[in-house]
N, C-alpha and C positions, 0 to 999 in steps of 0.2 A: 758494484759487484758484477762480475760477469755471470750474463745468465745461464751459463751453464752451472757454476757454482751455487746460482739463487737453486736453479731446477733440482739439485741432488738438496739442497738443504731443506726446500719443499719438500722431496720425496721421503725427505728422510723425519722430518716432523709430520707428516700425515702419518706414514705407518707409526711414528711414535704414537701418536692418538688414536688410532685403531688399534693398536696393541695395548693399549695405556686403558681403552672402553671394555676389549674382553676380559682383561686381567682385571679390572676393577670388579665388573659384571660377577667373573669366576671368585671373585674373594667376597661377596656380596651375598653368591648362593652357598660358598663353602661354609658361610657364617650363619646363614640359617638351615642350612640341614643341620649343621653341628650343633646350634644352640637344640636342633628339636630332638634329636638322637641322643646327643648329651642331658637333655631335661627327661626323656623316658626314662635313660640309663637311670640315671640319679635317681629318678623317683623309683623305679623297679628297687633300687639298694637300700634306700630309706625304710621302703611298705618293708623289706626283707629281714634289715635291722630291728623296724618295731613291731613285725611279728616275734622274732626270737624273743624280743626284750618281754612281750607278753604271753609268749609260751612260758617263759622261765618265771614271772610273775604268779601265771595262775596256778604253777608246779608248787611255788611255797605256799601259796594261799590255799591252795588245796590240801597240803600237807596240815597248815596248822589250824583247819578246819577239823579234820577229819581227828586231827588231837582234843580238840577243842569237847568235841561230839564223845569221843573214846571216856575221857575224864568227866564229862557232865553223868555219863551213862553208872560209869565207876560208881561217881559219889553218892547217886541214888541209891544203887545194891548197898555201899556200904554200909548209908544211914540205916540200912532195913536188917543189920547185921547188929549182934555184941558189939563188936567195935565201934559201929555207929556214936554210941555212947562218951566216946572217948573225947569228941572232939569239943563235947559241954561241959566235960570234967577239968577242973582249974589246975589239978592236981597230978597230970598227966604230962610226961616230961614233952618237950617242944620236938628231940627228934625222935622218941617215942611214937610222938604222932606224924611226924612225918614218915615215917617207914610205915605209917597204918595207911594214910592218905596218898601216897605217892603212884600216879598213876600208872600203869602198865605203857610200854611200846615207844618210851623215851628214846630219840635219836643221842647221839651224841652233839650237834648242833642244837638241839632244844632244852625248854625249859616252862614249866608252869607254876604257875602260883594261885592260890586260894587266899581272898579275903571277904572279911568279911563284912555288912552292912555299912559299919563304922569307917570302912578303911585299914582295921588291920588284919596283920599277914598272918593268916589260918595257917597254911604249908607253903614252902617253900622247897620245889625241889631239890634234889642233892647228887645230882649223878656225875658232876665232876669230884666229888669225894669218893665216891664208889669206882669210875673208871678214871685214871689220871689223862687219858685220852680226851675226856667230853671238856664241854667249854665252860670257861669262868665266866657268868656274865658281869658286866659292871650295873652292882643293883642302884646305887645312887645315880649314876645319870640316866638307869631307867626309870626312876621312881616315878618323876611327872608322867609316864604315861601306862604306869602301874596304875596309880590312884583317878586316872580319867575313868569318866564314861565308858564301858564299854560299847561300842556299837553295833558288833558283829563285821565288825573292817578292821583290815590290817592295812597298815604305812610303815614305812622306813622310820626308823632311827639314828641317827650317828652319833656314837658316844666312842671313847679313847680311840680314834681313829678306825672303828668297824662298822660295822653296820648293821643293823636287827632290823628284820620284822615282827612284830608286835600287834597286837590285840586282843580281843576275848569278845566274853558271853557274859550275861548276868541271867543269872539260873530264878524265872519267874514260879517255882511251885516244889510243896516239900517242904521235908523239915530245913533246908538251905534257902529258901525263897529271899530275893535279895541278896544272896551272896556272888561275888564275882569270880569269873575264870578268866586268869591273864594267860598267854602261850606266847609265846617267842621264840624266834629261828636265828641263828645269826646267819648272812645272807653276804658276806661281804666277798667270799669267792666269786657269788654269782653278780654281784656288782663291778669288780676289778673284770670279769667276763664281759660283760656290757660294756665297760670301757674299753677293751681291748677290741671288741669288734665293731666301737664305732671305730675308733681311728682305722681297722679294718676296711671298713664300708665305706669311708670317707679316700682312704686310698685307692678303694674299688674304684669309687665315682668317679674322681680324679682319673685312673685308667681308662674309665668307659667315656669320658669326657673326651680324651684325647683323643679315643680311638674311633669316638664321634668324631673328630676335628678331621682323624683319617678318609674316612668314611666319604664322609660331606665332601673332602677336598676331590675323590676320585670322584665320587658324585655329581659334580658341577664340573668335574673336567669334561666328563660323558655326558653330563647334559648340553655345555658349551660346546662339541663337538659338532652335532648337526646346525645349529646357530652360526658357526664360524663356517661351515660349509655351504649352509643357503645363504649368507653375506657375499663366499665369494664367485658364489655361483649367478646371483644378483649384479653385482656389479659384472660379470664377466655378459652375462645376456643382458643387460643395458648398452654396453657397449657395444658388442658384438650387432644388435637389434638396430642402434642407432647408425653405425656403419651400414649394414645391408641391406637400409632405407632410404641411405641418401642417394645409392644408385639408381632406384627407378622415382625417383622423385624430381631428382634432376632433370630425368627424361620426360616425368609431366611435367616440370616447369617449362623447359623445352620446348615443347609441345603446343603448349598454352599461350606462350611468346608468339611462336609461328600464327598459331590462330588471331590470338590479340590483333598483329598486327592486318587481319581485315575483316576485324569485327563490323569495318563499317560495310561490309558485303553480307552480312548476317542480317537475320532477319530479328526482330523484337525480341522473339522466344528465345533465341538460339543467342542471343546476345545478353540474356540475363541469366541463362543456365552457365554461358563463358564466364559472365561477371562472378557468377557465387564460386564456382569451377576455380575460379583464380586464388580468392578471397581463401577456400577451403586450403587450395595447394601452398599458401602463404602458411596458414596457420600451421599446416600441417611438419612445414619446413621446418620453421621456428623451434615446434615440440621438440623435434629430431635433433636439431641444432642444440636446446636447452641438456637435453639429455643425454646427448654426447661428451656437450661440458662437464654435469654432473658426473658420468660416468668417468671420465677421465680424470677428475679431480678427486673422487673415490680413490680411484689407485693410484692416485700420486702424479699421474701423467699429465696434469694441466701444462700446459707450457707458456712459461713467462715470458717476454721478449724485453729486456728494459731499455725505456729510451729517456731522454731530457725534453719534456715536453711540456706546454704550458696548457694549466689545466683550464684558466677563463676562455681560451681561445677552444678548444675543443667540447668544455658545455657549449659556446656560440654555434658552433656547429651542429650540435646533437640538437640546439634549440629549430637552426633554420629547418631540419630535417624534419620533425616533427612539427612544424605549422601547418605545416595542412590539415594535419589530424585534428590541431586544434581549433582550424576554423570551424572542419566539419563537427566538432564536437560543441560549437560554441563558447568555447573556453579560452579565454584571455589569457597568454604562454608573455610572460614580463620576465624582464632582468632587472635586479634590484642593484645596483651596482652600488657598494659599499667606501669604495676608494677608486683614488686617481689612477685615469690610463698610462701613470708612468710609475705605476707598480705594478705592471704588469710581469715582470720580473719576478716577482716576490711568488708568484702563483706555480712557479716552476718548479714540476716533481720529477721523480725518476721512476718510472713504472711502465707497466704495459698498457702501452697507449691504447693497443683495441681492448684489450678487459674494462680498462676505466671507461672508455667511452661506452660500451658494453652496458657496464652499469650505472652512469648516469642516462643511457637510455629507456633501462628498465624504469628506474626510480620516478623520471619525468611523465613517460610515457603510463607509468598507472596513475601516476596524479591525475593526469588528463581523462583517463578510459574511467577512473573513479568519483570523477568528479559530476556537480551537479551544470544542467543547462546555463549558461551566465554567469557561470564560478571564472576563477583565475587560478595559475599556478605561476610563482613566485620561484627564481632559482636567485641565489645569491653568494658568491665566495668571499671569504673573512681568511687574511694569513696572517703569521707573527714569524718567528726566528725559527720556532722547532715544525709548526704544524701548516698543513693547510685545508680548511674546513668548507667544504661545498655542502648549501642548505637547500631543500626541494622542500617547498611550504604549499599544501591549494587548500581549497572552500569547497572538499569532499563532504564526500558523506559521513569519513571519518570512520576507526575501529574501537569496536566497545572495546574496555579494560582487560577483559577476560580472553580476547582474542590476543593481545599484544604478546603476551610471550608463545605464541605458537607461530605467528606470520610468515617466521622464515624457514619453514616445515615444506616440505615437496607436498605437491597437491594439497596444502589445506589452505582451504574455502571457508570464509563466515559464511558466506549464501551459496548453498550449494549451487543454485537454480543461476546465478550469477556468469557461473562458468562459460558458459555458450553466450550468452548475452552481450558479456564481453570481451568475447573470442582470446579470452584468455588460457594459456595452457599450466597455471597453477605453480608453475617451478619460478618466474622471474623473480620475487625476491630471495629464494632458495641458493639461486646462482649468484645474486649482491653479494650475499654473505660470504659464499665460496671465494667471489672474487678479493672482497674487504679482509678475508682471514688470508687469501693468498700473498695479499701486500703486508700483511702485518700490520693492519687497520683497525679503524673501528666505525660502526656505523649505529647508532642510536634512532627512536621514534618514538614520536611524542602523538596522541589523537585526540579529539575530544566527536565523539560523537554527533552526527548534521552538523560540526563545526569546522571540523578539518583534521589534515593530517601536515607531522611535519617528519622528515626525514633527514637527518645531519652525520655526513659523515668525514672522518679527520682521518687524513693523509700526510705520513711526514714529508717536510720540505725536502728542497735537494740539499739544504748542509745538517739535516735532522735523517735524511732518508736512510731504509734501511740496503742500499747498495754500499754505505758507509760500514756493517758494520761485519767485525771478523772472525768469521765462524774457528771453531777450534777443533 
C-alpha cells in the first residue's frame, strides 16, 4: 500500500475511534439520565394513579359507613317505637315490614339488608321497585358475602360482570343484639375509571419516559461538550508543548556536546554536574520525543513510512545498541535463535522500519531497566506464512496480575517511587501500543511476579501484510 494511502486510512480509523468513544460515552450517559428521569417520572404517575385509586376507595367506604351508622341508629328508635313490635310478629306481611324497616338516605347505587342471628333475611331493601332508576342487585351471587362474618370492612365483589362493594356491622346490644347489617354500593363506574386511568398513567409513563430519553440525550450532549473540548484542547497543548520544547533543548544538547567534548579540562565537580546535566538533557529529550508521538497519534498525524525490511536483522541491531546498558545493568541481552540463517527471508515485513525498531527498543530496553542484578533478557523471532512473531522474555521483577490490564496507560506506575530510579518517562509501553495498533498488530504479555516478564508481539508477514490489503 502506499503510504500515503496507509496515512489517510490511519487518519481516518483514529477519528473513527475517537468519534466511535464519544458517541458511545454520549449514549452511556443518555441512558442513565433517561433511565433516572424516566424512573422518577414513572414513579411520580404511579404514587398519582394510587392516590386516585385510594381517594376513590375511601369515598365508598365512607359512604357505606356512614350508611352503615344511619341504619344501626334507625333500628334502635325503631325497636323503641309501636312498630318495633312488628319485626317478632310471625303474622306481619314481609313488605309490610319492609317499608317499616327500610332505612332513610338510600342512594340509588345502594342497598342494605337486615339478618338475623340464624342468617335469615329480616329486610331487604327495595328501592329499585320504588325508583326504576336505582339498581337491581344480583342477590344470589352476593349471598356468600351476605351470610359472612361481618367485620366492619368492605371488599369488592364481582358478580354478572359489575362490581359491588360490600360489607356491614353486627349490632352487639338491644333488643337486635347479634343481628347483622349488610350495605353495599355498586362501584363498577368507579372501577371501569381506575381502568381507564391506568392505561392513562401507563401512557403518561411511557410520554415521560420518552421525554426522559429527550432530556438525558440533550443532557449528555452538554455534558460531552466541555469533555470533547478539554480532549481537544489536550491534545492540541501536547503537541503544541512538545514542539516548543524541542527547540531549546536541541540548543542544551548542543551545548552539552560542546562541553562534553573537554570534559577532560573540567574539574571533578564540574564534570559530574556535566555528567547528570547530560543524563537529565537525555531524559528530558526522550519525554519530549514520547509525547510528540503520542500527541500526533491522538490526531491522526502519526506518519507511517512503509518499507520491505527484515525484521531479525534490525532486533540485531537494537540488540547491539543497547549492550552497553546491559553490561552496566549486569544483565545478560541473548538471542535465542529459533531457525536456520537461510530463513532469514521469512522475517521480512512491510512496515515502518523506525516505529518497529522504535518499539522493540522500548520493549528490550524495559526488560533490561526492570530487571534484577544477574537476570538475562531473551529476544527470539518465530515466523509462518501469515505472521511474524518477535518475543522479548527476562528474569524481572515481573507485574502483579492486577497491574496487567492498565500497563499500557500513559504515565501509570506500579511503583510510583520507581519512576526517577529508573529514569523512566512512563509513556514507552503507551507508545508500543500506539505503534502495534498503527500496524494493525498485536502485542500480548504474560508476567508472573520476582519471575519475569514476557512480551510477544505478531506482525503480518509481507505476503499476510496489511499494504496488501484494499481499502474501499
Amino acid at each position: 500500500m502506499h503510504p500515503k494511502r496507509l496515512w489517510c486510512w490511519i487518519q481516518v480509523h483514529y477519528r473513527w475511534r475517537v468519534t466511535f468513544m464519544f458517541k458511545r460515552t454520549r449514549t452511556r450517559l443518555t441512558r442513565e439520565f433517561s433511565l433516572t428521569i424516566g424512573i422518577i417520572l414513572m414513579i411520580s404517575a404511579f404514587f398519582s394513579l394510587w392516590l386516585v385509586q385510594q381517594m376513590l376507595t375511601s369515598t365508598e367506604d365512607n359512604q357505606l359507613t356512614s350508611l352503615t351508622g344511619q341504619y344501626k341508629a334507625e333500628l334502635q328508635k325503631l325497636m323503641d317505637s309501636p312498630k318495633g313490635e312488628a319485626l317478632f310478629d310471625p303474622l306481619i306481611d314481609k313488605k309490610q315490614l319492609n317499608s317499616f324497616y327500610e332505612p332513610g338516605g338510600l342512594q340509588l347505587n345502594q342497598m342494605a339488608w337486615l339478618l338475623d342471628p340464624a342468617g335469615g333475611m329480616i329486610f331487604q331493601s327495595s328501592l329499585s321497585d320504588k325508583n326504576p332508576l336505582g339498581v337491581n342487585f344480583p342477590l344470589n351471587a352476593l349471598l356468600p358475602s351476605l351470610l359472612a362474618e361481618p367485620d366492619n370492612d368492605y371488599r369488592n365483589v364481582n358478580a354478572d360482570g359489575r362490581t359491588f362493594r360490600i360489607g356491614g356491622t353486627m349490632i352487639s346490644n338491644g333488643k337486635l343484639k347479634d343481628y347483622k347489617i349488610i350495605v353495599a354500593q355498586e362501584v363498577t363506574n368507579d372501577n371501569k375509571l381506575i381502568v381507564q386511568l391506568r392505561w392513562a398513567f401507563a401512557g403518561f409513563a411511557l410520554l415521560m419516559l420518552a421525554a426522559g430519553g429527550v432530556a438525558g440525550f440533550l443532557l449528555a450532549g452538554r455534558a460531552m461538550g466541555p469533555i470533547a473540548q478539554a480532549f481537544d484542547r489536550q491534545e492540541q497543548f501536547t503537541s503544541d508543548a512538545s514542539h516548543e520544547l524541542r527547540t531549546p533543548l536541541s540548543i542544551l544538547k548542543s551545548s552539552f556536546e560542546v562541553l562534553d567534548e573537554e570534559r577532560d579540562k573540567l574539574p571533578d565537580f564540574h564534570r559530574h554536574v556535566l555528567m547528570k546535566s547530560g543524563r537529565e538533557i537525555h531524559h528530558m529529550s526522550r519525554l519530549v520525543e514520547n509525547l510528540l508521538v503520542l500527541a500526533r497519534s491522538d490526531n491522526g498525524r502519526i506518519d507511517l513510512v512503509t518499507s520491505e525490511f527484515s525484521l531479525r536483522q534490525t532486533i540485531r541491531q537494537v540488540m547491539e545498541q543497547l549492550q552497553p546498558i546491559s553490561e552496566s545493568k549486569q544483565v545478560e541481552l541473548k538471542w535465542e535463535e529459533s531457525q536456520s540463517e537461510s530463513d532469514e527471508n521469512k522475517a521480512v515485513i512491510q512496515a515502518d522500519e523506525v516505529r518497529i525498531r522504535q518499539l522493540i527498543l522500548i520493549l528490550i530496553e524495559n526488560a533490561i531497566q526492570y530487571n534484577r542484578e544477574g537476570g538475562s533478557v531473551s529476544v527470539s523471532v518465530v515466523t509462518d506464512l501469515q505472521k511474524v512473531i518477535f518475543i522479548v522474555s527476562d528474569t524481572g521483577i515481573g507485574i502483579e496480575e492486577e497491574h496487567l490490564p492498565r500497563i499500557f496507560e500513559r504515565f501509570y506506575r506500579m511503583d510510583k517511587a520507581r519512576t526517577r530510579r529508573s529514569e523512566g518517562t512512563g509513556l514507552g509501553l503507551a507508545i508500543a501500543k500506539q505503534i502495534v495498533d498503527a500496524h494493525r498488530a498485536k502485542i500480548e504479555v504474560w508476567s508472573t511476579p520476582k519471575v519475569g516478564t514476557t512480551f510477544r508481539v505478531t506482525l503480518p508477514s509481507l505476503s499476510d501484510s496489511f499494504h496488501s490489503v484494499t481499502l474501499t
